[in-house]
N, C-alpha and C positions, 0 to 999 in steps of 0.2 A: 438270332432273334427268335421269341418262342410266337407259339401262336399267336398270345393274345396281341401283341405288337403287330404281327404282319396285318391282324384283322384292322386296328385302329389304325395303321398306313394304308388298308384298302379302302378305310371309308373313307379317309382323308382326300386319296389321289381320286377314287371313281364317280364321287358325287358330285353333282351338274351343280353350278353356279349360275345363276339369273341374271338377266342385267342389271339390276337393284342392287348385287353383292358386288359384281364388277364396278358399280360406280363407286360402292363404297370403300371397297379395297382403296380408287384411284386415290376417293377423299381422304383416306389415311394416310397414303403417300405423301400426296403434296403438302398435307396439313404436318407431317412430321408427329414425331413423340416426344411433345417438352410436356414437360413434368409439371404439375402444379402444386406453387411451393406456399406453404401454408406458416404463417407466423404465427398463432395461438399457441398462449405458453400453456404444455398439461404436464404436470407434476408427478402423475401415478403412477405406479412400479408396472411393469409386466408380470404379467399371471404367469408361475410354472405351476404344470400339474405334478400329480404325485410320483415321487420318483420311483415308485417298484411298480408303475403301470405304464406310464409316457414319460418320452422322452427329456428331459428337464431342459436339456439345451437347445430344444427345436427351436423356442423363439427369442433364443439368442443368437439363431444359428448365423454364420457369413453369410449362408447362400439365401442371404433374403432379397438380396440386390442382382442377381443373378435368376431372376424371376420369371422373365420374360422369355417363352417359349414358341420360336419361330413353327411353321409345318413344317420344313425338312431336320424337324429336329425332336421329333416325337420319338428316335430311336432314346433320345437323353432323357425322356418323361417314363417308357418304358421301365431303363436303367432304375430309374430310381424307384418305380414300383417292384421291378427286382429284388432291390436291394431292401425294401423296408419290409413288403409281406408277402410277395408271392415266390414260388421257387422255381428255380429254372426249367426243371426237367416234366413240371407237371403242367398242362393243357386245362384250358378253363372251356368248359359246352354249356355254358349258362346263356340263355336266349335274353336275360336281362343283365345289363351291364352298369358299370356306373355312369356312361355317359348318356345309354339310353334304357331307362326302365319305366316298361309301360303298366304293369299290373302293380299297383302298391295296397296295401292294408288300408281300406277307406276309413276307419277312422285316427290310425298313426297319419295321415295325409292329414287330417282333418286337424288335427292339432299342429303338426308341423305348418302349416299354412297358417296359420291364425299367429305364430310367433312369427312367419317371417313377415306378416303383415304389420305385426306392433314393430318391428325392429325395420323392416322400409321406413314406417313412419318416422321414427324417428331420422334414420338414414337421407329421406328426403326435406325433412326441415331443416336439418343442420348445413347451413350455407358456410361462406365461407370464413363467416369468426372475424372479430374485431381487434385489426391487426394491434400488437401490443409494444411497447419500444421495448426493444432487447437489453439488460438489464446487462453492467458488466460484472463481470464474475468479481468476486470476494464475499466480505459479511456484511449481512442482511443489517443495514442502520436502524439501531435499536431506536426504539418510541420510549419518551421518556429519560430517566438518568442511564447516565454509563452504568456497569457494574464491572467489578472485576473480572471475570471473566464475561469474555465476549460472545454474544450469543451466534451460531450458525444458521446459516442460509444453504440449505441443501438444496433450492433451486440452482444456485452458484456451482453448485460443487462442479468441475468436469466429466464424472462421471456421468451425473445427471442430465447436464446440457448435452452430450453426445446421443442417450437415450433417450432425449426430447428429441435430436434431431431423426435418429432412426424410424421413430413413432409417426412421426410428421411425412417419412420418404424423403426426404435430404438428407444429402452428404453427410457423412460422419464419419469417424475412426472409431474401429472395433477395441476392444479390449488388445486385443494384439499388436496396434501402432498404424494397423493399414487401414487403407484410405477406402470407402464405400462408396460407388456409387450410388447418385440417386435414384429413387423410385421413378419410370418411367411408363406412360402405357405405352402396350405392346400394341402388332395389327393382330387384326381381327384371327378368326379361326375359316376352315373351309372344310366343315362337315356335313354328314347328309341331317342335321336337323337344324341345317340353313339358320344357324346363329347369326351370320354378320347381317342379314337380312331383317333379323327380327330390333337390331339396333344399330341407328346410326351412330359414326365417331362422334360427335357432340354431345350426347346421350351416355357413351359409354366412358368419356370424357367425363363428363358431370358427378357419376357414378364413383369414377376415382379420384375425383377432387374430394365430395362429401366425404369420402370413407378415409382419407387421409387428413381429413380435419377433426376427426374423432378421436380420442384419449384411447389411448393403447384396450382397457378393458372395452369398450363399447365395439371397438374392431373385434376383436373376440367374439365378442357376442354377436356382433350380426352376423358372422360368418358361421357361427354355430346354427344360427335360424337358418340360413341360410341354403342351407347342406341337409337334404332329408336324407335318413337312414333307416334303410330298413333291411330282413331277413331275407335271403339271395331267397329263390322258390326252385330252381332248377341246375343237378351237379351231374357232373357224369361221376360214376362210380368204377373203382379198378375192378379186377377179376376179383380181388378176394374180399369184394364189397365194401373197399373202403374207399371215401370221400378224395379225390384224383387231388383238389385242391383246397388252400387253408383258409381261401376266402371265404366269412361266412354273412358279409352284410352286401347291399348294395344300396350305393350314395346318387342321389339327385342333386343336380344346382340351381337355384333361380337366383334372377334379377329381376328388377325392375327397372321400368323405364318411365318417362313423365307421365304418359296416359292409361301404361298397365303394368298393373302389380303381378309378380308369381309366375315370371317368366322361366319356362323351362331352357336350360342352355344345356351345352356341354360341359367337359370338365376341364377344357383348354381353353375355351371362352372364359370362364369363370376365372380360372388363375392367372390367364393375361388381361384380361381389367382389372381387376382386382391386386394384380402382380405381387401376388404373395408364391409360395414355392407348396405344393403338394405335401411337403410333410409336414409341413405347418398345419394344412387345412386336416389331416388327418388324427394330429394330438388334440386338437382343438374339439374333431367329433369325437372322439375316444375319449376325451374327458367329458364332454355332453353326456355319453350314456353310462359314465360312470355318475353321474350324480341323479340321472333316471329324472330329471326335471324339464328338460329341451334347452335348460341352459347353464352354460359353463360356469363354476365355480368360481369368485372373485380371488383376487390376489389379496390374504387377510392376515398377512405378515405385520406384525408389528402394531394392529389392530384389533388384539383383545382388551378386554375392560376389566380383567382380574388383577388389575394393578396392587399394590399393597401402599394402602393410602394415609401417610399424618396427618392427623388431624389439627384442624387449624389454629386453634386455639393454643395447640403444642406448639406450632410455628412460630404464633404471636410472642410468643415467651422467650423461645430462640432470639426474636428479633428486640424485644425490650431488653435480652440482656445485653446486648451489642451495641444498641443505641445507650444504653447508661456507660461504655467506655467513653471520657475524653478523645476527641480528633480533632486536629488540625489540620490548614490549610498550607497547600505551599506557597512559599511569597512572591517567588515572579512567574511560576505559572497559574496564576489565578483566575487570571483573564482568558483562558486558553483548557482552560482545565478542571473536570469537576474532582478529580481525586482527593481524597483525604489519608492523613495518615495519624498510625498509630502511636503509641511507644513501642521503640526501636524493641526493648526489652520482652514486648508479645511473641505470642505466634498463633495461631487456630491451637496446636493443641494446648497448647498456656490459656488459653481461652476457653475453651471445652471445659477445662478441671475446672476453674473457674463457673462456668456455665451450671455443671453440677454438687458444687458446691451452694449454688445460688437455688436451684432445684429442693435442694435440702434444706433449704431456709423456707421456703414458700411449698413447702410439703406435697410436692407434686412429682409427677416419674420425668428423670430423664433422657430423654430422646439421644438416638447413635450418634456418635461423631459423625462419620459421611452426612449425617441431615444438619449437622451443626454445619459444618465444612461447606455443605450447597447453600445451602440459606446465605452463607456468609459471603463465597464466589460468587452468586448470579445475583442477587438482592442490591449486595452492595460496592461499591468503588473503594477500597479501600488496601491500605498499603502500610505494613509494617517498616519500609527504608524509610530511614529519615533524607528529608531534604536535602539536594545535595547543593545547593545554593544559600545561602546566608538571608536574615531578613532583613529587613528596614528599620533600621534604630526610630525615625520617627511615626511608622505604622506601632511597632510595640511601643512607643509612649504613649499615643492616643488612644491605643487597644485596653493597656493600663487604667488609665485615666477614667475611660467608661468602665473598668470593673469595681473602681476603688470610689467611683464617685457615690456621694454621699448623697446629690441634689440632682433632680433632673437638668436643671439650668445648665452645671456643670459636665455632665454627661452628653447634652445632646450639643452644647460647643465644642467636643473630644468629639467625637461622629461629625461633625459638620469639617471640622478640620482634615479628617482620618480621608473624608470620602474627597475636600478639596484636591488632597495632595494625592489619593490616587486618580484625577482626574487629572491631572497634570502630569502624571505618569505616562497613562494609556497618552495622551496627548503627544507627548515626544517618542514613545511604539509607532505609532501611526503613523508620524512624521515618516521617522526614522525607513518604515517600509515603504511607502509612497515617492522616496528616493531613489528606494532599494530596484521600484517598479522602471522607476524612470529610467534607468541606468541601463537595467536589462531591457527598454524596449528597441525597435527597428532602428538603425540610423540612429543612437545615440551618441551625443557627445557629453556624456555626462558622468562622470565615475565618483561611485560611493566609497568611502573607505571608512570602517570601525575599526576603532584602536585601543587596546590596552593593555598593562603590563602585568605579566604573571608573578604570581608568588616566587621569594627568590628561590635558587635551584641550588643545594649543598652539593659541593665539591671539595673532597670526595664522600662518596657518598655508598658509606659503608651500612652493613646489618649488624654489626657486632656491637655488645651492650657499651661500649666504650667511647663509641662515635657518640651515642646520644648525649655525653658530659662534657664534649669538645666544642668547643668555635669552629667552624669550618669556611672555605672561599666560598662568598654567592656567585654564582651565574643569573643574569639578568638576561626577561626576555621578554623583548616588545614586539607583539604580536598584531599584526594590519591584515586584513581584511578587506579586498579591495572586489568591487563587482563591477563589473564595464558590460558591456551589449553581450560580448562575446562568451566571457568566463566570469567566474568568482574563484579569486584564488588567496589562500593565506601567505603571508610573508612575516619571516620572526628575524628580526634582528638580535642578536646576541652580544654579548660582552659581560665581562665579568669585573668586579667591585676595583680592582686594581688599575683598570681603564679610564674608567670614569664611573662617575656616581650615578644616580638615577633622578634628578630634579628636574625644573625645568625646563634645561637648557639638554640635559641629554636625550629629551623626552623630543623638544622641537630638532636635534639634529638628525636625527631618525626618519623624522616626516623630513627635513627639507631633500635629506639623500632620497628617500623616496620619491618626491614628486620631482628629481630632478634626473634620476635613474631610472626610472620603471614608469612614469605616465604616460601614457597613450598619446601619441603625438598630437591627433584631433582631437583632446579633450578641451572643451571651454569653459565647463563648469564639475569643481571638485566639491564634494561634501564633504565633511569630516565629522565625526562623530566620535564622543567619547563621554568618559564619565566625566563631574565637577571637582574632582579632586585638586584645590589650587596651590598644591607643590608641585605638579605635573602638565597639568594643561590646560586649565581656565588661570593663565596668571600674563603676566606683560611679556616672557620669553618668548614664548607661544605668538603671539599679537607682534610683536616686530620679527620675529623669524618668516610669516607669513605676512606680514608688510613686504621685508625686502625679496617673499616671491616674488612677489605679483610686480614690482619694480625691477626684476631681472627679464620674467617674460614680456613686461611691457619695451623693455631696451631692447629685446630679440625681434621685437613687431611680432609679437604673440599676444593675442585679448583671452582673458582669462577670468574666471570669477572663484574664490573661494568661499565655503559657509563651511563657518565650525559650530556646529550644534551639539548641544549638552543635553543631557538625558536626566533624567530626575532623582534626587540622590536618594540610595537603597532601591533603587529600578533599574539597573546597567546593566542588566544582562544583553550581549551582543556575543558574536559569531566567530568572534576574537577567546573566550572564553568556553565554548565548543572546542576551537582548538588546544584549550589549555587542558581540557578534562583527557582529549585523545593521549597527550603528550605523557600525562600522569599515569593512563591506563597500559601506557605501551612499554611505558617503563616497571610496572609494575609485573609486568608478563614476560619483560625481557630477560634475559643473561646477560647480557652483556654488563659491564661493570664500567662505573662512573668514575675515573680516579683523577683526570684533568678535566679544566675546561670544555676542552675540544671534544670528550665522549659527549656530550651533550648535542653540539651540531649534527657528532655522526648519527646518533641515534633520533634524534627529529628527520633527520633524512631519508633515515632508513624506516621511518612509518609509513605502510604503505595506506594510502588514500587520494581518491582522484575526486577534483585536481589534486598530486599531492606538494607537500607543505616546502616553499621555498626557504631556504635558511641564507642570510647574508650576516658573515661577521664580522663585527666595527671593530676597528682598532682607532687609536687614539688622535689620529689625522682627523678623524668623521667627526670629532664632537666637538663643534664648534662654539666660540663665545660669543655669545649674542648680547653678553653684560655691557660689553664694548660699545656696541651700538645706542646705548642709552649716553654716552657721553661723546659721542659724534654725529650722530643722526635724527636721534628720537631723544623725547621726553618722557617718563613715566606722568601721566596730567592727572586728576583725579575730578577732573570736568570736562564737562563734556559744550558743544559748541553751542547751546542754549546756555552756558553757565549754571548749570544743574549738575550735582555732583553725580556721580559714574558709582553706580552697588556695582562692585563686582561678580561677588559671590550669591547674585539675584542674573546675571545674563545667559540667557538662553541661546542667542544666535551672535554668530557676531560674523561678519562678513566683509572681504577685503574685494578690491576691485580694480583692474588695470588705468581704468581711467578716473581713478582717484586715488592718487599715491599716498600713503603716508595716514589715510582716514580710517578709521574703524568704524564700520556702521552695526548697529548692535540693535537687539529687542530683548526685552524681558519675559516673554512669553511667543509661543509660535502664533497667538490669533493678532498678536499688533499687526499693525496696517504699515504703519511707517515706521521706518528704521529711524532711529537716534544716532548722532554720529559725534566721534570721539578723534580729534586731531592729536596725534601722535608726534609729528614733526618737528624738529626745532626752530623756532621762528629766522633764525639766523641764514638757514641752508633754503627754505622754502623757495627762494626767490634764485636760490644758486646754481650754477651748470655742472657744478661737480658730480658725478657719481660713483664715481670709481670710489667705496671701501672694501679692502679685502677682510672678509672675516678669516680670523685665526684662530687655529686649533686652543681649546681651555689650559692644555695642559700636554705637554711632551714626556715627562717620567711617572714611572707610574706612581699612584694613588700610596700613600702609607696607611698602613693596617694596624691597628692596635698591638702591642708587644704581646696580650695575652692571646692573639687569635694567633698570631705567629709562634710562640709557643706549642699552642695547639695543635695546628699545622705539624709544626713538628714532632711532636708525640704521635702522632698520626702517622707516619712515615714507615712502619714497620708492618705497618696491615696493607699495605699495597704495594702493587708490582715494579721490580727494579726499574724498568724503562720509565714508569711513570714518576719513580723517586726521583730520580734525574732532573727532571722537569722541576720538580719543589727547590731540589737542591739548588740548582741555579738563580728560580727563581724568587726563592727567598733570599739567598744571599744578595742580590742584587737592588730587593727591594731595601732590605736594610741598610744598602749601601747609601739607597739614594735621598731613602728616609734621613741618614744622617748630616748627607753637607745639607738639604734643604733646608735643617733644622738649624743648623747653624747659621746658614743667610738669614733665615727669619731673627736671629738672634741679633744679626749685627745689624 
């Protein structure tokens, strides 16, 4: 320990304490060190001074939380004045120090007081800020339209928020991944110029709340007022008359307190209120008197005004020529979406040459690409992919209709039409999630399911130019959609063209294995959802297949309710068709090779996604004939119990119920009031105890295939792998086996 140290431990240990200091001390004790935690969000970077004078990373430094400097711990305050300007072996005999200097320059005082006066002021108005609700991190929600690129919120960043919370004295993680403690006040100091005396803990409290509610540059700057400097007056000198030591300034501290300004303290006092760390306070004055002003230079990054500016007018031109491209809307996300798209065949630079080509016509200079390019990302929403959804055949007839009309009369009947039907769209969207809600909330007993059937799937399913000229086996796959309280999970039933076909009847044996294998056992009420297509599922299969549900659960003593809801045609988009894009994407990215049926199950299974995707595959037992039922049970009627004939391809809802067997209750739109109801039953059985009918599978051999597709098939045989030829071989010869006596029963 050199001199200067032992002297600041003797003033520490030998100066008398008052009883004013001892009670203060106690008050610190018992009142503890919590911290006062400050929420005003401040946004402004930290000041570094210049890197070939001060230190750049002082006030990034770790040891900003590490601030707080006990008395038996002055040998570690020493330390660090060691280490930054004094040197070990040389002795300081200067009669003025930095904690106590009593002769200053009366008029450097005289200025230095008048800043710490304007910077208290401020210091003492600034209270504690109007707490602000913590925003969570991501981008800043743009005002106005979307645009292509999304604009940032560097309040969000995590960088930012960690240097808010540093600024502020909370918690934070440094650049390094470690955890920082909070800002704390420390206890007081016990020197001979009776600091703890001159302020109490609530005082010195105060002091570091206001200053931790100030923006990173305003802390700067009052601690530069803060901290007078001035020219040491007294050195001892070596024998050979040189200067013993390198220090050549010495520094004063004040505070203030509520009733006086321009309190002289120590320099322990100061740094433990204040709980900043020593070499902070020292880049801070070192950049003070680098600017020869009393105060420190702002942080002016990123803040000059020499920008290189286009002129607007140039802009406006960029933008007229962007707005003269044709764009379109997408069709089911319209409602959800402002994006527009281009022709597929653009790009920004297809556009640019364009751009100046069009320059050249209207005799004006044209502006860089990057200004075409930004104008084009931040201005506007817009997207050369085309659509990856199909439209609405009767939106583009009424879209038509208004371009081609001749008459207003005739146009604004095309619009009135255009906006009914998509009014009745969003209308069954709405529905459609307001079930989706119900399903998912607490204690539900309610399961939603959307259902529909992907485009068929070629097996096998070659790259070579030869496949494209061939017939190939479909694979069929009915994709369900099911959401219950707990999960939302997909399930794709598979089967391919030789099993059964895709109508009706294979479309309802799919749901009734579903709701009789996978339903939730508490469920009492199913939705179903699907598109209006009536080869598939707004037709009479459908309608008695969920007849003889609700007639099975109702013999189990199960109460039950179904709603099969139809969505509006060209507006189908559902969660069944998510899963069909994953399916196409996976396959697209995959190796693996498609040469039977069955690669199709493996590879849906082997997509990963959570939940991910169940595969169940029918075989020819599952598809059941419900045609049967029409000639033992039920009636196909085409009125309904009013004696009002039955649209079918107008029903919106239609709804089966345990304790009305055999009834169809229907609406034509979701705002009807009252269901309509449509008796199904055969007058004959109504009144009868029988129940017992077994449905029977459609069909035991398999399906016959066209001679040309089997040809095909066969020519195909040479481009795939032996194990899977095997497969054809067999099971072509078998089909045509069976193709043939069938052929001949129908004959005789």
């Amino acid at each position: 320990m050199n001199s200067r140290s032992r002297r600041l431990v003797q003033m520490c240990q030998t100066s008398s304490t008052s009883a004013n200091s001892s009670k203060n001390k106690e008050e610190c004790s018992s009142t503890g060190s919590d911290s006062i935690t400050d929420i005003n969000d401040y946004s402004s970077d930290e000041y570094v001074p210049f890197k070939n004078k001060i230190d750049s990373s002082s006030f990034n430094s770790e040891s900003d939380n590490s601030i707080g400097v006990e008395i038996d711990e002055i040998d570690n305050i020493n330390t660090e004045i060691q280490s930054d300007a004094y040197s070990e072996k040389c002795t300081v005999n200067v009669e003025q120090n930095c904690i106590s200097e009593e002769h200053h320059n009366d008029l450097t005082i005289e200025q230095e007081i008048n800043s710490i006066e304007t910077n208290n002021a401020v210091l003492q108005s600034c209270s504690a800020g109007t707490n602000l609700s913590q925003k969570k991190r991501g981008r800043k929600k743009q005002e106005g339209p979307k645009t292509r690129r999304r604009l940032s919120n560097p309040k969000t960043w995590v960088r930012n928020i960690e240097k808010s919370k540093k600024t502020k004295g909370e918690e934070y993680i440094n650049t390094k991944g470690q955890l920082v403690a909070k800002k704390t006040l420390q206890l007081a100091c016990s020197c001979r110029l009776k600091c703890s005396e001159k302020f109490t803990h609530g005082q010195r409290e105060n002091i570091f709340k206001n200053f931790y509610n100030l923006p990173k540059d305003s802390q700067i700057q009052f601690i530069a007022s803060s901290v007078v400097e001035t020219n040491k007056k007294v050195e001892r000198l070596r024998n050979d008359k040189e200067p013993m030591s390198r220090r050549k300034f010495t520094r004063s501290y004040y505070l203030s307190s509520g009733t006086e300004i321009n309190i002289k303290v120590c320099q322990i006092m100061f740094l433990k209120t204040l709980c900043v760390t020593l070499k902070e306070v020292r880049n801070i004055v070192e950049n003070k008197r680098l600017t020869n002003s009393g105060m420190c230079k702002i942080d002016n990054r990123g803040k000059h005004s020499n920008h290189i500016k286009t002129d607007e007018k140039d802009k406006q031109i960029i933008r007229n020529h962007i707005n003269m491209i044709p764009s379109f809307e997408s069709h089911y996300s319209r409602s959800h979406s402002e994006k527009k798209y281009l022709n597929p065949d653009l790009s920004i630079s297809k556009m640019y040459r364009l751009y100046k080509n069009y320059c050249e016509d209207i005799k004006t200079n044209a502006q860089s690409e990057p200004m075409y390019r930004k104008i084009f990302v931040e201005e506007y929403n817009l997207s050369f992919k085309k659509p990856n959804n199909d439209t609405c055949n009767q939106c583009d007839k009424y879209e038509m209709l208004m371009k081609t009309a001749t008459d207003d009369e005739t146009r604004f009947e095309a619009e009135t039409n255009k906006n009914s039907h998509l009014e009745m769209a969003e209308a069954s969207y709405k529905e459609k999630q307001k079930d989706k809600n119900l399903s998912m909330s607490a204690n539900s007993n309610i399961t939603t399911i959307s259902f529909d059937l992907q485009k068929c799937l070629p097996t096998p399913m070659l790259l070579n130019g030869v496949s494209f000229y061939k017939r190939q086996l479909w694979t069929f796959n009915l994709t369900l959609y099911e959401t219950t309280e707990n999960q939302s999970r997909p399930i794709c039933y598979l089967w391919n063209e030789t099993i059964a076909a895709r109508g009706g009847q294979e479309i309802a044996s799919c749901i009734f294995k579903h709701l009789f294998e996978k339903l939730k056992e508490e469920t009492e009420i199913v939705n179903l959802y699907s598109d209006c297509c009536p080869g598939q599922n707004r037709n009479i299969y459908m309608a008695i297949m969920l007849l003889e549900v609700v007639k099975i659960f109702q013999s189990r003593g199960k109460k039950i309710t179904i709603n099969h809801k139809f969505l509006q045609p060209g507006h189908t988009h559902m969660e069944a068709d998510s899963i069909h894009a994953i399916i196409e994407k996976s396959k697209k990215k995959s190796l693996a090779s498609i040469e039977v049926p069955r690669d199709w199950v493996n590879l849906i299974r082997m997509i990963h996604r959570n939940p991910p995707i169940i595969v169940s595959e029918m075989v020819q037992n599952d598809f059941l004939n419900f045609k049967e039922l029409l000639k033992t049970k039920y009636v196909h009627r085409k009125v309904n119990t009013k004696h009002e004939p039955v649209s079918w391809n107008k029903i919106k809802w239609m709804q089966y119920k345990t304790n009305s067997l055999g009834i169809v209750s229907y609406k034509y739109s979701f705002d009807e009031d009252e269901f309509l109801e449509l008796n199904l039953s055969k007058k004959s059985l109504r009144k009868s105890t029988e129940t017992d009918f077994v449905l029977k599978p459609i069909t035991t051999v398999p399906l016959p295939l066209p001679a040309e597709k089997i040809k095909d098939l066969q020519s195909l045989l040479p481009y795939i792998h032996p194990n899977s030829r095997q497969y054809y071989d067999s099971f072509l010869a078998n089909l045509v086996d069976g193709n043939a006596e069938d052929s001949e029963e129908n004959d005789d």
